[in-house]
MARGUPA-28987 format. One record per atom (N, C-alpha, C): residue in three letters; y, x, z; atom name; chain. Coordinates in steps of 0.2 Angstrom, whole numbers. Each point is the difference from the previous one (the first is absolute). Layout:
% residues N
+------+-------+-------+-------+------+-------+
: rest :    py :    px :    pz : atom : kette :
+------+-------+-------+-------+------+-------+
:  ala :     Y :     X :     Z :   CA :     A :
...
+------+-------+-------+-------+------+-------+
//
This chain:
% residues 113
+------+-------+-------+-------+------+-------+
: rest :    py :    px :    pz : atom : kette :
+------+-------+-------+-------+------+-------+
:  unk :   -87 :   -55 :   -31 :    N :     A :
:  unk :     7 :    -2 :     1 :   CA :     A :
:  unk :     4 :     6 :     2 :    C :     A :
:  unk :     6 :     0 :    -2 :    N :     A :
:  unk :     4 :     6 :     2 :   CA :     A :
:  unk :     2 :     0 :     7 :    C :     A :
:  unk :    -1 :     7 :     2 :    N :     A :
:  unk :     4 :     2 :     7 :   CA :     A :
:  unk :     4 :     5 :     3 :    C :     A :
:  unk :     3 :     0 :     1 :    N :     A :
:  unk :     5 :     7 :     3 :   CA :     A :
:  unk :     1 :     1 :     7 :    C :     A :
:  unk :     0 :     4 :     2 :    N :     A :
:  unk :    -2 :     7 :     7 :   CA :     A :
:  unk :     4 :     4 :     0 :    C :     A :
:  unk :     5 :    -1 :     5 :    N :     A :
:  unk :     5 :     7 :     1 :   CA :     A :
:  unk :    -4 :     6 :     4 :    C :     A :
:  unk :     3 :     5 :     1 :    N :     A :
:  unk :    -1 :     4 :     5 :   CA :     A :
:  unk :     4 :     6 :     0 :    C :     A :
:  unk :     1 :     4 :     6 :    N :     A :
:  unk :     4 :     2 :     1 :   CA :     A :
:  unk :     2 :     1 :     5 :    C :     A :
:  unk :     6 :     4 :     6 :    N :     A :
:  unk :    -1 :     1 :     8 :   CA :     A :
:  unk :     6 :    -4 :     2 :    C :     A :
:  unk :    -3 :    -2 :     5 :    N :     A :
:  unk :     2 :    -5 :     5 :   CA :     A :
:  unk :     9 :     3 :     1 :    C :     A :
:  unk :    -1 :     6 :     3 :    N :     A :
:  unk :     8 :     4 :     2 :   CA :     A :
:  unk :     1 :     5 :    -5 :    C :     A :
:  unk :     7 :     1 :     1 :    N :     A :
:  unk :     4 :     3 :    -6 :   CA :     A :
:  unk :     6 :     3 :     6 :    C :     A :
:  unk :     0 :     5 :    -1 :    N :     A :
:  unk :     6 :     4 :     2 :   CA :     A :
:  unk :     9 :     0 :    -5 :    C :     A :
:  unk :     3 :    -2 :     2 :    N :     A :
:  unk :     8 :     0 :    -3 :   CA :     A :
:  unk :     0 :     5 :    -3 :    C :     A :
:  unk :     4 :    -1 :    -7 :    N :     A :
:  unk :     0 :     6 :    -5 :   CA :     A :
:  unk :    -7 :     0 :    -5 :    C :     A :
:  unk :    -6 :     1 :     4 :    N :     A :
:  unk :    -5 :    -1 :    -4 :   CA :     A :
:  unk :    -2 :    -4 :    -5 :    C :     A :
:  unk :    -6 :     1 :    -7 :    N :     A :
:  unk :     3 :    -2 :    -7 :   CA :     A :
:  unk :    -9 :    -6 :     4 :    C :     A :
:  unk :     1 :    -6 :    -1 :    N :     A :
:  unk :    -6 :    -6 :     1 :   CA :     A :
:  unk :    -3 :     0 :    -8 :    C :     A :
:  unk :    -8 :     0 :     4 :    N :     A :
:  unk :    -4 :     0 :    -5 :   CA :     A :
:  unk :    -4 :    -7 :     0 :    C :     A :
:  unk :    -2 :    -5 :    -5 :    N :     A :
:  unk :    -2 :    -4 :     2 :   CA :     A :
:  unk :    -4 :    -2 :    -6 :    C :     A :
:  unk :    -7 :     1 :     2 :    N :     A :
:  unk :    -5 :    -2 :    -8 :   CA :     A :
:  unk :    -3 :    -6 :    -2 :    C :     A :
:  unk :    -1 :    -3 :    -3 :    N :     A :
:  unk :    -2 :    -9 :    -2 :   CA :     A :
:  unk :    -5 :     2 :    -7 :    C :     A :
:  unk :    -8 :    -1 :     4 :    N :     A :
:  unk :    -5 :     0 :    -2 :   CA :     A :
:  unk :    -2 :    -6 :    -3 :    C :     A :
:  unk :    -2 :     0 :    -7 :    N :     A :
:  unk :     0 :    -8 :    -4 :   CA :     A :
:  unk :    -8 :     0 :     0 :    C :     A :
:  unk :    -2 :    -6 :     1 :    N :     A :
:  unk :    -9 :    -1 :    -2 :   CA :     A :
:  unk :     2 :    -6 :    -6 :    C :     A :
:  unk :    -3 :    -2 :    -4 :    N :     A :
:  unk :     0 :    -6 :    -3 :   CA :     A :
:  unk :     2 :     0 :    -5 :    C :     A :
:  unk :     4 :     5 :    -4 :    N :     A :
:  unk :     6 :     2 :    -5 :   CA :     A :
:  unk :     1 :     7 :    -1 :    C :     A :
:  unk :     1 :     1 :    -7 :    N :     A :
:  unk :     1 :     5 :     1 :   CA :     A :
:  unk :    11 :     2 :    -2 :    C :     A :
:  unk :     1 :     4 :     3 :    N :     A :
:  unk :     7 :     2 :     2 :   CA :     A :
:  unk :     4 :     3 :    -5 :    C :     A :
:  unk :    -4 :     3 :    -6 :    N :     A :
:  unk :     4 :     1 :    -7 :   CA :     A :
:  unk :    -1 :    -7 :    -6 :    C :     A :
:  unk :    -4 :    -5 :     3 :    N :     A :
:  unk :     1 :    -4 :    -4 :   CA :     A :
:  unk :     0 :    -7 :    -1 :    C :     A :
:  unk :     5 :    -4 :     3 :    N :     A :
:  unk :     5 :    -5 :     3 :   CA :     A :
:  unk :     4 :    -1 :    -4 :    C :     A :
:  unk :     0 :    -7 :     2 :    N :     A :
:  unk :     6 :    -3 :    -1 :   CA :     A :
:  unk :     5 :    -1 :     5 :    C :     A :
:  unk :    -1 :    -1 :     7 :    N :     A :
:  unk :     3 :     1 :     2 :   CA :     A :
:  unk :     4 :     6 :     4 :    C :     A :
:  unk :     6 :     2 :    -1 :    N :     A :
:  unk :     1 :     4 :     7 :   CA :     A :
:  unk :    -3 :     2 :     6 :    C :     A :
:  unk :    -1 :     8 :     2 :    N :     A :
:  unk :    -1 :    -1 :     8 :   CA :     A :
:  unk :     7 :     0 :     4 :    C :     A :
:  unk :     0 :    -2 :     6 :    N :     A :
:  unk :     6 :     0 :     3 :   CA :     A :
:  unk :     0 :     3 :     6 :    C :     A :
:  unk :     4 :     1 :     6 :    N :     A :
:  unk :     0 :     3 :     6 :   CA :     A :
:  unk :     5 :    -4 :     2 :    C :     A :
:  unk :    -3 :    -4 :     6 :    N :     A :
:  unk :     7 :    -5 :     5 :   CA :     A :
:  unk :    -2 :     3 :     7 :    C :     A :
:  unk :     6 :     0 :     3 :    N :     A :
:  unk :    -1 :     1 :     6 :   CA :     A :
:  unk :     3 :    -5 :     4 :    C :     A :
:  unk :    -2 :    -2 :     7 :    N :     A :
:  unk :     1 :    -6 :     4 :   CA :     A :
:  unk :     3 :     4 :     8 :    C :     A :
:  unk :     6 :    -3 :     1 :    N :     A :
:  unk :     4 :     3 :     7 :   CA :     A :
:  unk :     3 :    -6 :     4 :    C :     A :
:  unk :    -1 :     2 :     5 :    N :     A :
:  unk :     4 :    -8 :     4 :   CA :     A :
:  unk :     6 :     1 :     0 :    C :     A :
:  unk :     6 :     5 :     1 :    N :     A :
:  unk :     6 :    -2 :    -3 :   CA :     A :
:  unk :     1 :     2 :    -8 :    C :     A :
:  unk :    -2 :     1 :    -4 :    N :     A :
:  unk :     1 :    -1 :    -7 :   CA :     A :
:  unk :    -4 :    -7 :    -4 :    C :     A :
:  unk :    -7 :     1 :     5 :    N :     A :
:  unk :    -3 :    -8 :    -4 :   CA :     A :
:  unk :    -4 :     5 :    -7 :    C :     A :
:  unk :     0 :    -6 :    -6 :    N :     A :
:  unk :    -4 :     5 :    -6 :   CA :     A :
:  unk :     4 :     3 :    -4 :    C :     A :
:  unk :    -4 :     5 :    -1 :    N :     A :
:  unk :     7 :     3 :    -4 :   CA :     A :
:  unk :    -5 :     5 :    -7 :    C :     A :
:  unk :     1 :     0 :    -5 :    N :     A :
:  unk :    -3 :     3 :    -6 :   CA :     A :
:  unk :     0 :     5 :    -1 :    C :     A :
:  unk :    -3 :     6 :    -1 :    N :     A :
:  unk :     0 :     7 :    -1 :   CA :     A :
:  unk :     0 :     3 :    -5 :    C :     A :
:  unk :    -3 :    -4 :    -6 :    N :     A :
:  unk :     0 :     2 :    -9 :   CA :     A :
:  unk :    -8 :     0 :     2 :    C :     A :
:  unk :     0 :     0 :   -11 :    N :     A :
:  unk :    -7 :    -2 :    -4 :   CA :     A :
:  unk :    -1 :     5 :    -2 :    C :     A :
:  unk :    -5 :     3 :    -1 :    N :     A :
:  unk :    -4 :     3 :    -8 :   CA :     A :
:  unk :    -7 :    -3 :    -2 :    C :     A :
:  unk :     2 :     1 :    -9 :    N :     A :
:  unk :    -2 :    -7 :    -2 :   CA :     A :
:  unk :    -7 :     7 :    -3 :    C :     A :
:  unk :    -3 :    -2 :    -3 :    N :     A :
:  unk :    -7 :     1 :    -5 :   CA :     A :
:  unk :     1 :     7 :    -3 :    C :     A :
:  unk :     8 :    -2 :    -4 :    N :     A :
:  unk :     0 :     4 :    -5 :   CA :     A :
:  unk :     6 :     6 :     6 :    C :     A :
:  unk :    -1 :     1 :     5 :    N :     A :
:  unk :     6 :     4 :     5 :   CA :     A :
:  unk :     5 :     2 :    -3 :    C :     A :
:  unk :     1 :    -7 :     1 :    N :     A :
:  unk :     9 :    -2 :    -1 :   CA :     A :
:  unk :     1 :    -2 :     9 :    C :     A :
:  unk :     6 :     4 :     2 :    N :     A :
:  unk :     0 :    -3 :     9 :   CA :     A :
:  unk :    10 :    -2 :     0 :    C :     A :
:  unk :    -3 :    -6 :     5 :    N :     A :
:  unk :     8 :    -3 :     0 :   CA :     A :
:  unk :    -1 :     0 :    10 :    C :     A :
:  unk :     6 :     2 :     0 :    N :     A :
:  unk :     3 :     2 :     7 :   CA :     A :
:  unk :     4 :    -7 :     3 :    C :     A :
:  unk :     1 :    -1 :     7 :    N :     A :
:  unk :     5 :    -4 :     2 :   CA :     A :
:  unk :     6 :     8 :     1 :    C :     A :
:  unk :     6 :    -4 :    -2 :    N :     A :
:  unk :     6 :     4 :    -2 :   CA :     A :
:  unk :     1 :     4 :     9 :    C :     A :
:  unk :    -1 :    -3 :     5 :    N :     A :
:  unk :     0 :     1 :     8 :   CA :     A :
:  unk :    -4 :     7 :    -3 :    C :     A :
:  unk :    -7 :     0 :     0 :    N :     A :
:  unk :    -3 :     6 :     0 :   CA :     A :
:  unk :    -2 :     3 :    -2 :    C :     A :
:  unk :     1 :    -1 :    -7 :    N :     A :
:  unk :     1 :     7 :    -7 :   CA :     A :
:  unk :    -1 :     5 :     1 :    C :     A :
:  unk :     6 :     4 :     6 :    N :     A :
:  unk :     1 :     5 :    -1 :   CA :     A :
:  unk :    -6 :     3 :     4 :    C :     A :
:  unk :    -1 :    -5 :     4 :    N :     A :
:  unk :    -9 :     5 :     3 :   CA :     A :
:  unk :    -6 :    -3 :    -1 :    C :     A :
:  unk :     0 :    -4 :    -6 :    N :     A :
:  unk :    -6 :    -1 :     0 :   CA :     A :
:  unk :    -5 :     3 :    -8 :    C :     A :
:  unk :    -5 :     1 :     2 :    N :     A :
:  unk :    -3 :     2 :    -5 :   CA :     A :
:  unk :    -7 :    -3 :    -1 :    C :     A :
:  unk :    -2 :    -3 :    -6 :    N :     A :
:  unk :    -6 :    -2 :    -2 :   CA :     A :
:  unk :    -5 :     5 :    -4 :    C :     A :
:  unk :    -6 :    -2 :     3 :    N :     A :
:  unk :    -7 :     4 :    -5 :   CA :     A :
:  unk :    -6 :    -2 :     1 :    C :     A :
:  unk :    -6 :     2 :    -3 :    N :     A :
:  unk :    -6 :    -3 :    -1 :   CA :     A :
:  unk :    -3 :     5 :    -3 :    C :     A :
:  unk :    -7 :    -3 :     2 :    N :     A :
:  unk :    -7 :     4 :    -1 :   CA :     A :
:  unk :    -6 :    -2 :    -3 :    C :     A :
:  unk :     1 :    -3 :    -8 :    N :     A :
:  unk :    -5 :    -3 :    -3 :   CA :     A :
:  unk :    -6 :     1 :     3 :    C :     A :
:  unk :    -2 :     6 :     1 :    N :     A :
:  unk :    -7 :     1 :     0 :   CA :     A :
:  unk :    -3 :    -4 :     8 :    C :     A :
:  unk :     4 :    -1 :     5 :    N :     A :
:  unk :     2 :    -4 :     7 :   CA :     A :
:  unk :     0 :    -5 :     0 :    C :     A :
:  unk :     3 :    -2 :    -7 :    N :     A :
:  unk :     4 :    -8 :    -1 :   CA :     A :
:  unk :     3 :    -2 :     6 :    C :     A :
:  unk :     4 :     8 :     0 :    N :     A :
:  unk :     6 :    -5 :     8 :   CA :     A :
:  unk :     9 :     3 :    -2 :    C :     A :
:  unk :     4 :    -3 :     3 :    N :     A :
:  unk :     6 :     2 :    -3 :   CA :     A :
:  unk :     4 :     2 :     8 :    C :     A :
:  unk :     4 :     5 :     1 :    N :     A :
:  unk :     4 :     2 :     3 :   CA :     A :
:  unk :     7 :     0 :     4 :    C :     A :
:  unk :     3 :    -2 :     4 :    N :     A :
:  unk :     5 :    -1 :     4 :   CA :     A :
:  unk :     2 :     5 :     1 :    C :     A :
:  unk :     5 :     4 :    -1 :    N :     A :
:  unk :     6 :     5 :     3 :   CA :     A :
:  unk :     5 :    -2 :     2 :    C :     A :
:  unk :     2 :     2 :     8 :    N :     A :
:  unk :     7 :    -4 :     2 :   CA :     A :
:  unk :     2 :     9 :     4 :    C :     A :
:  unk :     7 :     1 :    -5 :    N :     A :
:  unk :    -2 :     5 :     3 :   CA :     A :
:  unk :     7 :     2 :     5 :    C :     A :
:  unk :     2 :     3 :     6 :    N :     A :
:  unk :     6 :     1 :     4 :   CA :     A :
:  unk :    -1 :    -9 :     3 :    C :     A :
:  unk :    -5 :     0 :     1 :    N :     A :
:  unk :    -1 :    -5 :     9 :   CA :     A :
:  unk :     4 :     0 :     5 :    C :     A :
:  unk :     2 :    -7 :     4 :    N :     A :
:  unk :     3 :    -2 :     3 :   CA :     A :
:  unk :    -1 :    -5 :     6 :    C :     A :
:  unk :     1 :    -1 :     4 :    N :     A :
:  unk :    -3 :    -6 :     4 :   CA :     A :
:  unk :     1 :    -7 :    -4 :    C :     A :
:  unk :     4 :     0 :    -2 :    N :     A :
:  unk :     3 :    -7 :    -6 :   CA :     A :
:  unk :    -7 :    -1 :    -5 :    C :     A :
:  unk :    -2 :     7 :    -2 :    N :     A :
:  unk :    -7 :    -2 :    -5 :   CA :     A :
:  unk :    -8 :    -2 :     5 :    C :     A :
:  unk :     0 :     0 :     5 :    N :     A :
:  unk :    -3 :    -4 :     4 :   CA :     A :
:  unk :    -4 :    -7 :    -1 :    C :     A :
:  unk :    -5 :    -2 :    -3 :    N :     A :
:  unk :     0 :    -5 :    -1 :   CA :     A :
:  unk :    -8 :    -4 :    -2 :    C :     A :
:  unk :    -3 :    -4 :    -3 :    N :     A :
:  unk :    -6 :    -2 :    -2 :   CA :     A :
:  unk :     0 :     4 :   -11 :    C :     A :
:  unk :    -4 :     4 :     0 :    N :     A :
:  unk :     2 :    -2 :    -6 :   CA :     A :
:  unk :    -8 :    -1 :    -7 :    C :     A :
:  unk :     3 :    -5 :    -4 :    N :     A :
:  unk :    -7 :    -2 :    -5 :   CA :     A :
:  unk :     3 :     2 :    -4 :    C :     A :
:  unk :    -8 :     1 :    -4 :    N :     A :
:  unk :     0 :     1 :    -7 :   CA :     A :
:  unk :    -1 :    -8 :    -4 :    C :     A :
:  unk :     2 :     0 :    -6 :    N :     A :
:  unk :    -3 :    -7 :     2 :   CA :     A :
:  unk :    -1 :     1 :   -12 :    C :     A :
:  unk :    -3 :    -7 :    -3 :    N :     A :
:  unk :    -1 :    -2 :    -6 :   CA :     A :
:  unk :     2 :    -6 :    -1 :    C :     A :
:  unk :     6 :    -3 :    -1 :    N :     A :
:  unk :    -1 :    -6 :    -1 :   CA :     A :
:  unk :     2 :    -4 :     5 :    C :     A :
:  unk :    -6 :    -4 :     2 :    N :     A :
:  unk :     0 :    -6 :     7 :   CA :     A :
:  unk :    -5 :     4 :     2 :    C :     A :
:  unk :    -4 :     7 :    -2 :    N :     A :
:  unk :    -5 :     4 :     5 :   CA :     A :
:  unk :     4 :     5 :     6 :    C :     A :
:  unk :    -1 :     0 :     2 :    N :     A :
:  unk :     4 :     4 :     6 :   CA :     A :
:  unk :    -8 :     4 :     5 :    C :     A :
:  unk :     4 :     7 :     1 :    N :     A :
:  unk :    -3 :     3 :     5 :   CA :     A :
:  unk :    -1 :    -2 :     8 :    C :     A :
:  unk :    -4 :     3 :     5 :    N :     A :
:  unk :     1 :    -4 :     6 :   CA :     A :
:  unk :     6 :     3 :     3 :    C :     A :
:  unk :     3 :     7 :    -1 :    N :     A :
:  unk :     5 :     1 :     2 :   CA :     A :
:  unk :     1 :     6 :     5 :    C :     A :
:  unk :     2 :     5 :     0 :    N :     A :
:  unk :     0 :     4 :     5 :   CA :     A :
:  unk :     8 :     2 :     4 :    C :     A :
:  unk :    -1 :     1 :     5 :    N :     A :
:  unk :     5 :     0 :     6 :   CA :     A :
:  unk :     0 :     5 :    -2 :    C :     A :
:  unk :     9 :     3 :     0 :    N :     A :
:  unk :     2 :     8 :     1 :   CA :     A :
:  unk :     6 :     0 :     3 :    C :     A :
:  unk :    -2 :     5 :     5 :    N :     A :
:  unk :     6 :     0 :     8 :   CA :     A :
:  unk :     4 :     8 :    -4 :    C :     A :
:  unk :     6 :     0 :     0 :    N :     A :
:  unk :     4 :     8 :     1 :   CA :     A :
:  unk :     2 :    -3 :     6 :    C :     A :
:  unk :    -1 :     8 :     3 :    N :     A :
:  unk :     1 :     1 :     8 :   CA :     A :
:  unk :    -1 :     8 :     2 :    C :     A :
:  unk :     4 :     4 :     4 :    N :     A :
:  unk :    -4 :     6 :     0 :   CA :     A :
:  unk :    -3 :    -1 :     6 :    C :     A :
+------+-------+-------+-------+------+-------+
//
């Protein structure tokens, strides 16, 4: 069955660009139909979407974080990439990789110096 595994560091310093990686078992990640996704979970923002990249790395952005977000991937890994880059205390947050209704367990990331 498929599953996803983020990883990546707990703390992030402001300004610095968050790196966050979501290792798939079960599937492989050039060849879906669904989208991957990246949602991040905050207690004052609640859920909020970050953008897909789909199979064929076509990536869609939420309009809020466009301008800093970058996606990538490593077939030979079968894992795909989070860029968030010029960090904030506001990006702060739980964040998943997810497929679908499959969702990763989810990693905490604190900016703070």
């Amino acid at each position: 069955h498929v599953q996803l595994q983020e990883s990546g560091p707990g703390l992030v310093k402001p300004s610095q660009t968050l790196f966050i990686n979501c290792t798939v078992s079960g599937a492989s990640i050039s060849v879906n139909v669904y989208p991957w996704s990246w949602i991040r979970l905050s207690p004052g923002k609640g859920l909020e979407w970050i953008g897909n990249i789909t199979s064929s790395v076509v990536t869609y952005f939420a309009p809020s974080l466009q301008s800093r977000t970058t996606f990538s991937r490593d077939t030979f890994k079968n894992q795909f990439t989070l860029q968030l880059a010029s960090v904030s205390p506001e990006d702060s947050s739980v964040y998943y990789c997810a497929r679908n209704r499959i969702w990763g367990q989810g990693i905490q990331v604190t900016v703070t110096t």
